[in-house]
N, C-alpha and C positions, 0 to 999 in steps of 0.2 A: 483142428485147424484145416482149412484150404490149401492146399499147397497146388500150386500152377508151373507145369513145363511146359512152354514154349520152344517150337521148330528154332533151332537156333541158324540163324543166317548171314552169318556171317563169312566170305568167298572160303568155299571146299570145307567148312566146317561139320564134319559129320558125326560126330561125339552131341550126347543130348543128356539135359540134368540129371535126370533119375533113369538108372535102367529099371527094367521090371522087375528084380531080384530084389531093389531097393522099394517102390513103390507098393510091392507085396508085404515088408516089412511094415509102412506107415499105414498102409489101410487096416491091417491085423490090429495096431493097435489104434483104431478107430479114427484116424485122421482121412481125409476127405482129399483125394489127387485128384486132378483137373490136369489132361494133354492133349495136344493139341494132333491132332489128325497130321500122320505121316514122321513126328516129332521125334521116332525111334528109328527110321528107314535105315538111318549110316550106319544100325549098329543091326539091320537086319530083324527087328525087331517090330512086326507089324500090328497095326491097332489093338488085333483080334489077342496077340501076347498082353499088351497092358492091359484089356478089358478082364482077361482069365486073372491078372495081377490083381485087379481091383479097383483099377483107374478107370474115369470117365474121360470120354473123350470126348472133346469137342472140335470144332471147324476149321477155326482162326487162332491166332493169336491175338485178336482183339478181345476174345470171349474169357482167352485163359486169365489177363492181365484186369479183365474187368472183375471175375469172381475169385480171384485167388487175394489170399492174404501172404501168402509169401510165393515168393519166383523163385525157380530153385535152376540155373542156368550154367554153360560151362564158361563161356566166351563175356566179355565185357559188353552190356547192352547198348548197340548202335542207337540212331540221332529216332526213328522209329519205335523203338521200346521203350526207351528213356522220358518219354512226352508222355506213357502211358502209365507210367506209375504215380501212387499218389502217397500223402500223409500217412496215411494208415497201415503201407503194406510196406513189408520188409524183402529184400532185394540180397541173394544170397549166390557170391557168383566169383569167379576171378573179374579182378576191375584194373590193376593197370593204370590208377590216375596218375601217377606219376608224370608220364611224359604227355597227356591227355585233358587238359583243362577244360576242351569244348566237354568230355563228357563231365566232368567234375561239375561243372556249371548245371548242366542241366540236372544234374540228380540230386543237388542242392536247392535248387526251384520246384525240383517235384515235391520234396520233405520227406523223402521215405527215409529210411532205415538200412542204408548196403555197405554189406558185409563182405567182405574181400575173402576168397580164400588164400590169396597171398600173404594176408600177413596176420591172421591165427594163428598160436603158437603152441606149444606144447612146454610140459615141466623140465625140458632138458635144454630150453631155448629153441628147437628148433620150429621147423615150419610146414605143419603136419599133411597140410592140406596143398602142400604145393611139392613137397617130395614126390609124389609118384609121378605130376607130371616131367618133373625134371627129372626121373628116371630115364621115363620116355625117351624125351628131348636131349637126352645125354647121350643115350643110344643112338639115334636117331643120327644126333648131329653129325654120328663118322661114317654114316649109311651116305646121309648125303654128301661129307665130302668126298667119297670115295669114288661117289658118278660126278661130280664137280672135277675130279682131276684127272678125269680123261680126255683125251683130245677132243675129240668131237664135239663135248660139251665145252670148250675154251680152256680145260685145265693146262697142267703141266705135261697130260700124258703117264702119272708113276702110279705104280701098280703099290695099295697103300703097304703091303706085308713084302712088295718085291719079289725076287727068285734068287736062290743060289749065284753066289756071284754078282750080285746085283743088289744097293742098297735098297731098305725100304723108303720108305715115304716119312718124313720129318715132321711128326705132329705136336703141338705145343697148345696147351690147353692153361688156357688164363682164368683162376678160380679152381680150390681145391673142394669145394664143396660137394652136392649131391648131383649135379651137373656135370662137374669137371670128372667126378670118378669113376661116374660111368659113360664117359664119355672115353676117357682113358683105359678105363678097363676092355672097351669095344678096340680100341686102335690097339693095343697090344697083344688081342686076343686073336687079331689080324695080322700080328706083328712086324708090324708099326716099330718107326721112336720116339717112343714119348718122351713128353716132359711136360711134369706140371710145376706150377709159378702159383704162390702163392703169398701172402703176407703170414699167415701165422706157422709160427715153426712148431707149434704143438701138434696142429692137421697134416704138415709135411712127416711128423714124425706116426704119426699114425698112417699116412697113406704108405711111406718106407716097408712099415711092416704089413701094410697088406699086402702090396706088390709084390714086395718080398723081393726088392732090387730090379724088377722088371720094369720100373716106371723111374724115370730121376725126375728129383725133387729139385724145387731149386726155390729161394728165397726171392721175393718180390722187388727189384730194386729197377730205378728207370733203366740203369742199364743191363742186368739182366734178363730185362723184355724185351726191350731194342733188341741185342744180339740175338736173343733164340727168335725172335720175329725175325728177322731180317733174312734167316737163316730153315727159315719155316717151310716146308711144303705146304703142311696145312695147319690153319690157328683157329681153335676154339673160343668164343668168349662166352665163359661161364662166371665170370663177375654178379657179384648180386648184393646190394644193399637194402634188406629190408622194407621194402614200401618208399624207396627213394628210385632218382633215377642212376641206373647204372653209369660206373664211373668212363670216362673215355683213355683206354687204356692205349689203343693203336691209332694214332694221328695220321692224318691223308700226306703228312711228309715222307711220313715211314714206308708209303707204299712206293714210292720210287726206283728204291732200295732193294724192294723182294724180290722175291724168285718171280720171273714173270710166269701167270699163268698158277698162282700159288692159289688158294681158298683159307675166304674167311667166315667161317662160321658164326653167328649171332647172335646165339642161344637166348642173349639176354635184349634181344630187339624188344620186347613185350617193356620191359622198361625204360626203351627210348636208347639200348643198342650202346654193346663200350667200343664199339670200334668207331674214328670222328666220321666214315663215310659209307655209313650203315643209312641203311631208310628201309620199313617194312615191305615185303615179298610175301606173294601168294604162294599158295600152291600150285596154281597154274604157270605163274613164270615166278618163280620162286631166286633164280637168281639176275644181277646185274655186276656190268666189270666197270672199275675206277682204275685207271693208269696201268691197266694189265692185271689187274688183281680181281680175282671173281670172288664174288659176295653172294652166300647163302645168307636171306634175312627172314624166313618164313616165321608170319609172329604167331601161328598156332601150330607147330611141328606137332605134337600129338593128335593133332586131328586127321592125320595120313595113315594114324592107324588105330580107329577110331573102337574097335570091338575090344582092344585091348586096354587101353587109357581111359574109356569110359566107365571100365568094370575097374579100374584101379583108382580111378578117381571117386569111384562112387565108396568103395570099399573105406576110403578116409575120410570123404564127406559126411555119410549116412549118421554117422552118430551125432555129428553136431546138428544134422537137418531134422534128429530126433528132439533132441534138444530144445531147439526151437520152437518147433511143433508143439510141445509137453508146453514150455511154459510162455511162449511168446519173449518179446523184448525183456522180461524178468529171467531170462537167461544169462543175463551179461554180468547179474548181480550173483551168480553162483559159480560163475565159470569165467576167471579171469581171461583166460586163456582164448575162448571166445569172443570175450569184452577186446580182444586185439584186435579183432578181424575189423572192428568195427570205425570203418572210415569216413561215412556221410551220416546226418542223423540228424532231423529237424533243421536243416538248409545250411548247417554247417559243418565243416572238415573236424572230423574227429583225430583223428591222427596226424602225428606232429612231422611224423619223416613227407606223409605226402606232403601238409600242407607246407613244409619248407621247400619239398622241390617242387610245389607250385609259384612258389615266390611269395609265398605269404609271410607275413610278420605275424607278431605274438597275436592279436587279434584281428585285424583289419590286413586282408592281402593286398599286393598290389595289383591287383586284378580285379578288386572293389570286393571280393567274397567272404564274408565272416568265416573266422574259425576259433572254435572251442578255445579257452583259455586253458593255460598251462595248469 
């Protein structure tokens, strides 16, 4: 097969589909790479490496998207790529339709084949191909609030681990998942106080004993978010529902109430953000304040560390990008699990959590868009 990497460009984005480690893989077993001139730069990684890999390289990304039969990408493809793909080629990439209809629309008119790595799953339930970046992102998220809640930057001013005599910093992480725990396990390791909120008491009871009492657990209820909000220096939202939009857990009422000068983390902006006055952020000015409260919403945080998350995204990828390769679209018929990932396909929504939080009904959305039947 053809497989095509495109310069991904999306603002500060400096992670690209296939490292060379990965690309030297698919050429050994005789599949055919197509990258684009420069496509590796964020990760340090110049032509002359992927040519030794095995790749050819071309100019443009008009050239990769005309010869490749699959795109193998990190970022969701903007209003320029998306016009580039056709019927025949498969599209393999995080996509984010959820809060994003302009793109859903357009890659249902192209007809291709896009495969989300958000919602690929694994035999244990989980979500194989989106864990490491929500490692990242986990970590990440207390890196930035920790420069968020200094004065200079608008915060509170508190030092997140504190000094002798002096309280630490009050972090409350919404979502006990892959997000929230290491999200939490960074603020405590700064020592921080935590607390994560969660719905299910099974994960509270297993995060209990990782912590080992270093972290409190608390049960999801509106009013035990309100209070530990209210009461937050800094609030994580690691909320995630499968291929839906994240739920809005922190209401722009609630912020009246806070610590002025408190930070809200967004982790889950890529699905349209559970806090109600969230909106996405660059990495260039990555945050904005609503009624005194500063809002981190950067919807690509792994891309700020782009040598690492590349190599850890590729490390989960690789196999299913083998996959693919080997047997084309007759992959979906041997690998349930793969068959998840799978959200657009011949001009309609394959997937029933997007196409619900698109607004679509059982066949006919309200947005005029066919979707797969049940």
């Amino acid at each position: 097969m053809r497989i095509g990497v495109p310069t991904e460009i999306k603002s500060n984005e400096f992670r690209v589909g296939l490292v060379p480690g990965s690309v030297r893989e698919l050429t050994a077993k005789g599949h055919d790479v197509i990258v684009q001139s420069g496509a590796g730069i964020g990760i340090f990684a110049d032509d002359a490496t992927y040519e030794k890999a095995g790749a050819r390289i071309v100019p443009d990304a008009a050239a990769v998207f005309r010869d490749a039969e699959m795109i193998v990408k990190v970022e969701e493809p903007q209003r320029s790529e998306y016009t580039q793909l056709r019927a025949d080629q498969i599209l393999f990439t995080y996509l984010h339709l959820a809060p994003d209809p302009e793109q859903a629309r357009g890659l249902m008119q192209s007809g291709c084949a896009a495969i989300a790595y958000e919602t690929v799953t694994d035999p244990n339930g989980g979500l194989p191909l989106l864990a490491p970046m929500s490692e990242v992102a986990g970590r990440l998220s207390i890196e930035a609030a920790a420069l968020a809640l200094r004065r200079p930057t608008g915060g509170r001013g508190v030092l997140m681990g504190g000094v002798p005599g002096v309280r630490p910093a009050k972090v409350v992480v919404l979502g006990g998942g892959v997000v929230g725990t290491h999200a939490a396990r960074m603020a405590a390791g700064l020592g921080a106080d935590v607390a994560i909120i969660d719905k299910s008491l099974a994960r509270l009871r297993q995060l209990d004993e990782l912590f080992e009492g270093r972290v409190r657990t608390l049960a999801s209820t509106l009013e035990i978010v309100e209070t530990e909000v209210l009461n937050a220096d800094v609030v994580v939202g690691a909320a995630l529902i499968p291929g839906a939009s994240a739920p809005k857990l922190v209401t722009r009422a609630m912020l009246k109430d806070m610590r002025r000068g408190a930070v809200l983390v967004d982790v889950s902006i890529d699905q349209g953000g559970c806090f109600e006055t969230s909106r996405p952020t660059t990495h260039a000015e990555p945050t904005f304040e609503v009624d005194g409260i500063i809002h981190y919403c950067v919807a690509n945080m792994p891309g700020a560390v782009p040598v690492t998350s590349a190599q850890a995204l590729n490390n989960a990828t690789l196999p299913f990008v083998m996959k693919l390769a080997d047997k084309g679209l007759a992959a979906f018929d041997r690998d349930p699990h793969l068959a998840a990932g799978l959200n657009v396909r011949d001009g309609r929504i394959m997937h029933s959590s997007v196409a619900a939080s698109l607004g679509f009904d059982n066949l006919q959305g309200t947005r005029g868009f066919p979707v797969a039947a049940e």
